[in-house]
TORZA-531918 format. One record per residue (C-alpha): x, y, z. Coordinates in nm, 2 decimals, decimal comma. Layout:
R	X	Y	Z .
...
END
This chain:
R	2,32	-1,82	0,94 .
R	1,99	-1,66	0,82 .
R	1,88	-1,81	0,51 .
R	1,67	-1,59	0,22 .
R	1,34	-1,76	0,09 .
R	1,40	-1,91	-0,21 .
R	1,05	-1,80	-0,38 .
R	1,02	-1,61	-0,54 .
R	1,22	-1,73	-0,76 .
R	1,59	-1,68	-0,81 .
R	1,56	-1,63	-1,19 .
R	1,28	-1,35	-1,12 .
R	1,52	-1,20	-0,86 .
R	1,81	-1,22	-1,14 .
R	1,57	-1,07	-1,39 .
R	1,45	-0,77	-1,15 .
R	1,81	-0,68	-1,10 .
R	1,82	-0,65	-1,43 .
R	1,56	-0,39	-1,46 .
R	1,69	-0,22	-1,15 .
R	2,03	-0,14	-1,32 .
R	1,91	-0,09	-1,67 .
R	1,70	0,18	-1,47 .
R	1,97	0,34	-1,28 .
R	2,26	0,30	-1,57 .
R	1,98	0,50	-1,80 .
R	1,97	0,79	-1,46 .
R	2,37	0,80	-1,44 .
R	2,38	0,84	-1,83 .
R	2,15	1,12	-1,84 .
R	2,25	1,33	-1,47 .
R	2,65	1,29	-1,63 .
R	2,71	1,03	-1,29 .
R	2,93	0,76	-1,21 .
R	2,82	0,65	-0,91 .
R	2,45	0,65	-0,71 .
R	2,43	0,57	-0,31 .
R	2,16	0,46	-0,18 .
R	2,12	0,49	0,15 .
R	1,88	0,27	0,40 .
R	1,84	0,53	0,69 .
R	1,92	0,52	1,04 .
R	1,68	0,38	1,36 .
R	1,51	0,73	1,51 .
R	1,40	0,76	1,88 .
R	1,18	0,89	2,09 .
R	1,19	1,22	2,19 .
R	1,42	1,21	2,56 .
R	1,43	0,81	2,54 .
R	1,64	0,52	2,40 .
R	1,36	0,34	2,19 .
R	1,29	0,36	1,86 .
R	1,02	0,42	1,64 .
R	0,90	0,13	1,41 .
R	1,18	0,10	1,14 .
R	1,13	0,12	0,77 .
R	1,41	0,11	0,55 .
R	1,41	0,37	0,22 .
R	1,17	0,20	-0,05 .
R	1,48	0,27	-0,29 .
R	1,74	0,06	-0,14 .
R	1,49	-0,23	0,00 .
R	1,38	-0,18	-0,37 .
R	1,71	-0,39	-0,47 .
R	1,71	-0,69	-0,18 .
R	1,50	-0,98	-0,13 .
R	1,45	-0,96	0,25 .
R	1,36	-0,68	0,45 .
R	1,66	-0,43	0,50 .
R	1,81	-0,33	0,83 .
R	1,98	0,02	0,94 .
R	2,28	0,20	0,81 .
R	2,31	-0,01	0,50 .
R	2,42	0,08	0,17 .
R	2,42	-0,01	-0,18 .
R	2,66	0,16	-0,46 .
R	2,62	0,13	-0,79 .
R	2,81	0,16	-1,08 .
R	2,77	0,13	-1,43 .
R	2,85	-0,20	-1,58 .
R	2,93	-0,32	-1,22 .
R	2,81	-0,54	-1,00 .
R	2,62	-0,36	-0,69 .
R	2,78	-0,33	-0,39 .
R	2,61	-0,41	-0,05 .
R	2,78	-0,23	0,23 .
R	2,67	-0,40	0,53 .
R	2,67	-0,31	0,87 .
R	2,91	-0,47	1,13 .
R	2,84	-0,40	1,53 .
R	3,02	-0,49	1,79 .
R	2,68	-0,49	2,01 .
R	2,59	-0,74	2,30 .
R	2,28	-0,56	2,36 .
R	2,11	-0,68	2,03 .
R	2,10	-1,00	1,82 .
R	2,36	-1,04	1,53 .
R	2,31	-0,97	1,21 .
R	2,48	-1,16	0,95 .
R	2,43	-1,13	0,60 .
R	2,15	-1,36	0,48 .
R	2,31	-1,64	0,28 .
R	2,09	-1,74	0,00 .
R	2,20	-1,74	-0,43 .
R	2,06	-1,37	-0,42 .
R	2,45	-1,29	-0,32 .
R	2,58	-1,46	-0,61 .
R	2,47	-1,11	-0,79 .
R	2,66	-0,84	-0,56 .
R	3,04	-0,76	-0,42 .
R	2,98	-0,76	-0,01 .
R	3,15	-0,57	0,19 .
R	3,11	-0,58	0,57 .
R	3,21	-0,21	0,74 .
R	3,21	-0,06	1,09 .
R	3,12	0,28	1,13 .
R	3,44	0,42	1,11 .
R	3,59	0,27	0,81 .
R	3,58	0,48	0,52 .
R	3,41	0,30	0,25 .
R	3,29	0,59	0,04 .
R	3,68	0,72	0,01 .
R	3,74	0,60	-0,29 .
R	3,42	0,72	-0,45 .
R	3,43	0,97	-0,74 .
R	3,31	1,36	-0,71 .
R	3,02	1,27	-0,95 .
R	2,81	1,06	-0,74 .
R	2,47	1,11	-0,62 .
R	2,26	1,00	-0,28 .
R	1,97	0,90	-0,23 .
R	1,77	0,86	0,09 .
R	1,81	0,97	0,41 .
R	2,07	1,17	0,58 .
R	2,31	1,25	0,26 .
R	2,69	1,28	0,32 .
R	2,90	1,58	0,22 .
R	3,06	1,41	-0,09 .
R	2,76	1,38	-0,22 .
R	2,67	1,53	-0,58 .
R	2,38	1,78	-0,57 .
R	2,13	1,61	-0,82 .
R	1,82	1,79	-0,88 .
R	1,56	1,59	-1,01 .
R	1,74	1,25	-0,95 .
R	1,48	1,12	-0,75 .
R	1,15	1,19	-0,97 .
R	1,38	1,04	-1,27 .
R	1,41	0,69	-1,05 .
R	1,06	0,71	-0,88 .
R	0,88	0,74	-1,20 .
R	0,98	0,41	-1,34 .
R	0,91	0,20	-0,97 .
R	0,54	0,21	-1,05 .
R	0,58	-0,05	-1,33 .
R	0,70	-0,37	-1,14 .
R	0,87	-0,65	-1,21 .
R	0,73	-1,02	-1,18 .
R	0,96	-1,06	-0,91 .
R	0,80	-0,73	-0,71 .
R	0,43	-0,87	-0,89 .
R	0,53	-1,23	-0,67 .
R	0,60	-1,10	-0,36 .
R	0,32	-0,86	-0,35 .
R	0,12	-1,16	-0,44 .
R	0,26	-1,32	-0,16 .
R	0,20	-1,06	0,06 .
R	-0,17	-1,07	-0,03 .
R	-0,17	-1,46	0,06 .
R	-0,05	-1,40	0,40 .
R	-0,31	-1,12	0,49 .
R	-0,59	-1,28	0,34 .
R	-0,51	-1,55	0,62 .
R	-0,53	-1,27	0,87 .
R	-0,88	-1,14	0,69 .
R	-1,05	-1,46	0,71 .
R	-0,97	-1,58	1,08 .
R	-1,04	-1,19	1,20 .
R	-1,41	-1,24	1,02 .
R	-1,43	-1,56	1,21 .
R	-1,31	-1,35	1,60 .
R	-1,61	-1,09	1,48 .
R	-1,85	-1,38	1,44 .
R	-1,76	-1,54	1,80 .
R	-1,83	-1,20	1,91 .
R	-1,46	-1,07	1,96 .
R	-1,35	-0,69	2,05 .
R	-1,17	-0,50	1,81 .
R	-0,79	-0,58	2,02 .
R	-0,90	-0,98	1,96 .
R	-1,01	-0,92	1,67 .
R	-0,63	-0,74	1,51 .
R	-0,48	-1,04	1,76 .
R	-0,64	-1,29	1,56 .
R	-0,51	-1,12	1,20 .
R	-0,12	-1,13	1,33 .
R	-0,13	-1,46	1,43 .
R	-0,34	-1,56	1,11 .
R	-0,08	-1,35	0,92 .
R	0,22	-1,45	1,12 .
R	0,33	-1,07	1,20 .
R	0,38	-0,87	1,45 .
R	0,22	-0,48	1,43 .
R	0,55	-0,32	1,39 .
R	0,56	-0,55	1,09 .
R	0,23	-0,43	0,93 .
R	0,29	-0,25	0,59 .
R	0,07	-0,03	0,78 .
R	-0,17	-0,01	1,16 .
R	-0,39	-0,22	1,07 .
R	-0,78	-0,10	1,10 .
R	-1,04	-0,27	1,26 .
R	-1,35	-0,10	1,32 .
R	-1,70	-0,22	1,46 .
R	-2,00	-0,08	1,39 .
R	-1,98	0,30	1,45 .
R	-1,60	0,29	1,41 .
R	-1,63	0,13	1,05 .
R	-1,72	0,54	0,95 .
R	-1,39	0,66	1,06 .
R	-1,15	0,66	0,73 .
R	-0,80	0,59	0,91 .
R	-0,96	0,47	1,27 .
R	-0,65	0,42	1,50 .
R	-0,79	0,27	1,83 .
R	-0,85	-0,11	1,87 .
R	-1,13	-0,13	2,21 .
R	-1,04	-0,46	2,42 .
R	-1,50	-0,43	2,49 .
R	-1,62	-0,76	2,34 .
R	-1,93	-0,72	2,15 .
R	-2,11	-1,03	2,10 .
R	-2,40	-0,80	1,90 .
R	-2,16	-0,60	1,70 .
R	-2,32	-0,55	1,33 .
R	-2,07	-0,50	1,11 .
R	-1,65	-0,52	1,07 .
R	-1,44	-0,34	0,88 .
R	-1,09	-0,40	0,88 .
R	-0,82	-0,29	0,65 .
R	-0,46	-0,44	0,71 .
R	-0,17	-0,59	0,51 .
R	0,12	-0,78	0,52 .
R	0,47	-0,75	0,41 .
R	0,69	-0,97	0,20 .
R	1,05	-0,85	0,09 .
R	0,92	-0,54	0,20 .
R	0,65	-0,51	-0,04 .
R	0,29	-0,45	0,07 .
R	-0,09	-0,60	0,02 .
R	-0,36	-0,36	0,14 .
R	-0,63	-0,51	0,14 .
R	-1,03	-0,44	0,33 .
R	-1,29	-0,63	0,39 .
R	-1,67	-0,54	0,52 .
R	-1,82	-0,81	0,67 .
R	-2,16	-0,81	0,87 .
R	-2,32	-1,04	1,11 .
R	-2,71	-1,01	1,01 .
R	-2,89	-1,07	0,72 .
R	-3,04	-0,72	0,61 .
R	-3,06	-0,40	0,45 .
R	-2,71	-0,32	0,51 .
R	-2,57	-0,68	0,44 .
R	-2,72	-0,63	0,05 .
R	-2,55	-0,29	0,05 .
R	-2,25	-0,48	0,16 .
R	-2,32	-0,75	-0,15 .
R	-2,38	-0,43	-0,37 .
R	-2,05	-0,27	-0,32 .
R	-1,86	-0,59	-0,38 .
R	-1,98	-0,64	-0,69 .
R	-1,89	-0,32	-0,76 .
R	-1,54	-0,28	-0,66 .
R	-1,52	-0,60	-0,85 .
R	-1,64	-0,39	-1,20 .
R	-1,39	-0,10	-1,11 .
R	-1,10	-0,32	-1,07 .
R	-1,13	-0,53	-1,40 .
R	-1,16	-0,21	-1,58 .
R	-0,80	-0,13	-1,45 .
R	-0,65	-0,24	-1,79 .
R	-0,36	-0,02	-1,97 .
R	-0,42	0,32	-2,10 .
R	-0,71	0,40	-1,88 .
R	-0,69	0,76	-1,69 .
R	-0,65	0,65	-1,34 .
R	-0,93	0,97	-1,27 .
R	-1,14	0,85	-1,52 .
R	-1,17	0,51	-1,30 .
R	-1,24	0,73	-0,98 .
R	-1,52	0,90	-1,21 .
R	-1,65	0,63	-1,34 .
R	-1,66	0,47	-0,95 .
R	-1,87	0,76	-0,83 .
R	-2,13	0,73	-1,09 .
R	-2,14	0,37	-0,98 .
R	-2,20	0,46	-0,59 .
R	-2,47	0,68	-0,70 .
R	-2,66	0,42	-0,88 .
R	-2,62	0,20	-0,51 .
R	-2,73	0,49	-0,38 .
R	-3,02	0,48	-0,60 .
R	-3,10	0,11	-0,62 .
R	-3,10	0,10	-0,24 .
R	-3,34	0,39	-0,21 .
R	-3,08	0,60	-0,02 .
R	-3,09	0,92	-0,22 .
R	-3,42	0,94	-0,53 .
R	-3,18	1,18	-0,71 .
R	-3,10	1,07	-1,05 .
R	-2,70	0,92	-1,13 .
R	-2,69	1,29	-1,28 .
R	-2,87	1,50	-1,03 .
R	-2,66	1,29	-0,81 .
R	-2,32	1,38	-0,96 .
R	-2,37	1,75	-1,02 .
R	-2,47	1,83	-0,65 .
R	-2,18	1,58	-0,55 .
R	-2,36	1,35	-0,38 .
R	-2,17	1,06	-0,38 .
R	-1,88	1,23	-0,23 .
R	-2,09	1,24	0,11 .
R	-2,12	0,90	0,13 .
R	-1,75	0,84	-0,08 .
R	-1,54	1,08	-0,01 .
R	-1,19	0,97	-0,06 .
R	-1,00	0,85	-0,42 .
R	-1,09	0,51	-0,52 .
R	-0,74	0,39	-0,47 .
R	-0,36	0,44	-0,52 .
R	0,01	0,25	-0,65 .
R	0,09	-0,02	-0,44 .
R	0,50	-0,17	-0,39 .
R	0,73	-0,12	-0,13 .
R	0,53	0,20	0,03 .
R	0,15	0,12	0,11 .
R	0,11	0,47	-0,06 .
R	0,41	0,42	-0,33 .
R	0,59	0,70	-0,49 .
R	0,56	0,85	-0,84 .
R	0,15	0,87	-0,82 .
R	0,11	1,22	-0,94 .
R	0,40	1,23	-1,18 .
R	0,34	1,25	-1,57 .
R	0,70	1,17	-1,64 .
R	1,08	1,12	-1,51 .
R	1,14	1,50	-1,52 .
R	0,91	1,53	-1,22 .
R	0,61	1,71	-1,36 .
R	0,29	1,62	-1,14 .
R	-0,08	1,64	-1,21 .
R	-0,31	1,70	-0,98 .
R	-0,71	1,67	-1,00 .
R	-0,94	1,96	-0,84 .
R	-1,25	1,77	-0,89 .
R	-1,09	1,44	-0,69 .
R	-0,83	1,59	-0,41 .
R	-0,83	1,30	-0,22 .
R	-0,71	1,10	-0,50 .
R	-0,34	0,92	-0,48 .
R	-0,27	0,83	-0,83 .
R	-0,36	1,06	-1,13 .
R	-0,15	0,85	-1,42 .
R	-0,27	0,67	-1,68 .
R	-0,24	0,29	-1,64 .
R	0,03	0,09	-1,77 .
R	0,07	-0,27	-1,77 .
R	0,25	-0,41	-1,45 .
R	0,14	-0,12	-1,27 .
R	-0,01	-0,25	-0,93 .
R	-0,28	-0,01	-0,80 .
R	-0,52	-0,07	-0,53 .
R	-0,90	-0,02	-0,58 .
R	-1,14	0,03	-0,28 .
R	-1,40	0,23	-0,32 .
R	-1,64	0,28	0,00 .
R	-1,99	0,33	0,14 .
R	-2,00	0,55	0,47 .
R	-2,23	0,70	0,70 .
R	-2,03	0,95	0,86 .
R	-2,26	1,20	1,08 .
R	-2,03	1,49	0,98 .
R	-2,09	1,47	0,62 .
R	-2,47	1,39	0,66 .
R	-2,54	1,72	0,86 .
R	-2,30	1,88	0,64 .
R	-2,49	1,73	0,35 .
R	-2,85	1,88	0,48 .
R	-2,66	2,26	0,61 .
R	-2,55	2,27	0,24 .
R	-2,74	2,06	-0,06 .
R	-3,11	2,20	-0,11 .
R	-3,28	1,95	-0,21 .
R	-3,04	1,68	-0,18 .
R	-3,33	1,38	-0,20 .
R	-3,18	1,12	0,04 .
R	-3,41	0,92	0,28 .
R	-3,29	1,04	0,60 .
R	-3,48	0,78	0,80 .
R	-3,34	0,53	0,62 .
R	-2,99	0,70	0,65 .
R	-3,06	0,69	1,07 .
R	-3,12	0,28	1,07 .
R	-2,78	0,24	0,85 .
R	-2,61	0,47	1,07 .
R	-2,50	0,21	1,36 .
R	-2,37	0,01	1,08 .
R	-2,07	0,27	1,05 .
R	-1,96	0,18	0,66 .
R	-1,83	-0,02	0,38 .
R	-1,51	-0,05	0,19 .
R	-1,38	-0,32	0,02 .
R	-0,98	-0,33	-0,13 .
R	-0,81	-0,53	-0,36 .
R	-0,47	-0,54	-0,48 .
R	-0,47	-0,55	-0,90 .
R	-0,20	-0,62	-1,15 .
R	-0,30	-0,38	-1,48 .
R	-0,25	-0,57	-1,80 .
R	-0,37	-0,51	-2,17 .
R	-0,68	-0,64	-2,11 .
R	-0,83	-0,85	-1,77 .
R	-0,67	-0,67	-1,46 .
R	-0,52	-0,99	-1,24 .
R	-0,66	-0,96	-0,85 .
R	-0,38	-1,08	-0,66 .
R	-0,63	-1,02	-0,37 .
R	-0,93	-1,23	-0,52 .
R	-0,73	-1,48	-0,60 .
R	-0,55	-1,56	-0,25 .
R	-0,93	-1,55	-0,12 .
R	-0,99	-1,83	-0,35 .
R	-0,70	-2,02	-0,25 .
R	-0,76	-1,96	0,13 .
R	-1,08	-2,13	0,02 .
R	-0,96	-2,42	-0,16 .
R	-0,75	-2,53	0,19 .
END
């Protein structure tokens, strides 16, 4: 029988179960419920085929379990209860088994093991709600349910805080041995081989497709393709991939370059950097305000490194720095890469959006436990240059300079942060200075 971790902890788990039904007893009481099912999802295919696309189970019931949660599962809760795991049975000889894990986590839930056709919803009341995928008849209508219950998963519990640490110790494994394939001269398809065997994943396993960009590529925000052309005189690396643990994420970049020069202390320049922005992620702070406050900060690089003569405020007000920064400076982080509840200012569902920042994922103010990423970036994209020159008169950046650093594609570096009252805790520097230690 499959047997759950034991770390973290079983007392964390305990405690985060806790939270979870505090949480959902307070949504019951208020939408007049009984009962809430929550629903995994189902496998989906290909269009005309019998394979499936990569499964992810709904953030809200993995939300409850500590190991990653298959298909056509379901939890039911009830107030003052004990939750109830309805678990999948198959009689299936073209796929593994799948027991339930054994583990102490079970100690906490009634388990029941169903078949498809048995009716384990019968004897559910007329007041009960459902949430994620493919709701059943029965089901309550419950408007505004979900924004009520997403609003609170952006403050996590230590146990979610652990394994997201976790998940940032596994892929800064990945991180250091693909800097290492990029320094041996690897091509891009080495180089992600080298992070899932340093990582111990799979790609269907990634939080996310991993990124991994060389030179040129480095300036493409979400580049998908991963060339198998070695390049022994590649200049720079930029990859951006995670890892999972009880379904919750790390994303995490790096930038990492193989000369000593102009674009290496730019490199230097916007680690420090992120490093500011991130411990200034402490409770109360307007998430915006940090992206603000991160663009000033890339026009002073800009600045320092003779890219653009502009001043910081010359700089801001012909929107400079968006050229070379033109996406939010980070986002929550938890069981989705992107997690839910960014733009909501409260459990009723009300969102906030900012016109001068529409790239940007999270537009809350910071509270403690929150776990945001931060990762702003440096690019030379050729779009947003000649779009930069067709539009900003007198926009006083050295274009010759701008043409050396363009084969260097870009920076961006990412790290996971815990908010607290005062010093943020960077889950991501932290694992690089274990890796270290070892």
């Amino acid at each position: 029988m499959q047997t759950v971790s034991t770390t973290p902890s079983h007392a964390l788990y305990q405690a985060h179960l806790k939270t979870l039904q505090e949480r959902y007893e307070r949504a019951m009481y208020h939408f007049g419920l009984e009962a809430i099912v929550l629903a995994s999802g189902a496998k989906s295919y290909y269009f005309q085929d019998d394979h499936t696309f990569p499964y992810h189970a709904y953030s809200g019931a993995q939300q409850w379990l500590p190991f990653s949660l298959g298909a056509e599962t379901y939890i039911i809760l009830r107030a003052g209860k004990k939750p109830t795991l309805i678990w999948p049975v198959r009689d299936d000889f073209w796929h593994a088994p799948n027991p339930v894990p054994a583990g102490e986590w079970s100690q906490e839930w009634l388990i029941v093991c169903a078949r498809q056709d048995d009716k384990v919803f019968s004897q559910l009341s007329q007041d009960t709600a459902w949430l994620g995928p493919q709701p059943q008849d029965f089901a309550k209508p419950c408007e505004g349910l979900k924004a009520f219950i997403d609003y609170d998963k952006a403050i996590k519990t230590d146990f979610e805080i652990a394994a997201i640490k976790q998940a940032n110790e596994r892929a800064v494994l990945g991180h250091l041995a693909a800097k290492q394939a990029f320094l041996e001269g690897a091509s891009e398809l080495d180089i992600h081989l080298a992070y899932l065997q340093a990582s111990r994943q799979t790609a269907d396993q990634e939080p996310y497709p991993g990124i991994v960009g060389l030179d040129q590529h480095a300036a493409v925000l979400h580049y998908e393709h991963k060339s198998p052309q070695s390049n022994p005189q590649s200049r720079t690396l930029l990859i951006d991939a995670g890892a999972s643990q009880h379904g919750y994420a790390s994303d995490v970049t790096r930038t990492f370059t193989r000369y000593a020069d102009e674009f290496s202390a730019l490199v230097e320049s916007m680690d420090a950097l992120e490093q500011q922005i991130a411990n200034q992620a402490q409770a109360g702070v307007d998430y915006p305000d940090l992206h603000q406050q991160t663009l000033i900060a890339i026009a002073e690089c800009l600045k320092n490194h003779g890219i653009c003569q502009l001043s910081v405020e010359e700089q801001l007000a012909k929107k400079i720095p968006q050229v070379f920064f033109p996406h939010g400076v980070g986002h929550l982080l938890g069981l989705q890469v992107h997690d839910v509840g960014g733009f909501q200012q409260d459990r009723a569902g009300n969102t906030r959006k900012v016109e001068q920042a529409p790239f940007l994922r999270l537009t809350r103010s910071l509270e403690e436990n929150m776990v945001v990423t931060i990762e702003p970036g440096l690019y030379f994209i050729p779009m947003l240059l000649e779009k930069m020159q067709d539009d900003i008169k007198d926009h006083g950046c050295d274009l010759e300079k701008i043409k050396r650093l363009l084969p260097y594609g870009g920076i961006r570096i990412e790290d996971n942060v815990v908010v607290k009252k005062e010093l943020a805790l960077n889950l991501t520097r932290e694992a690089f200075l274990q890796a270290s230690a070892h």
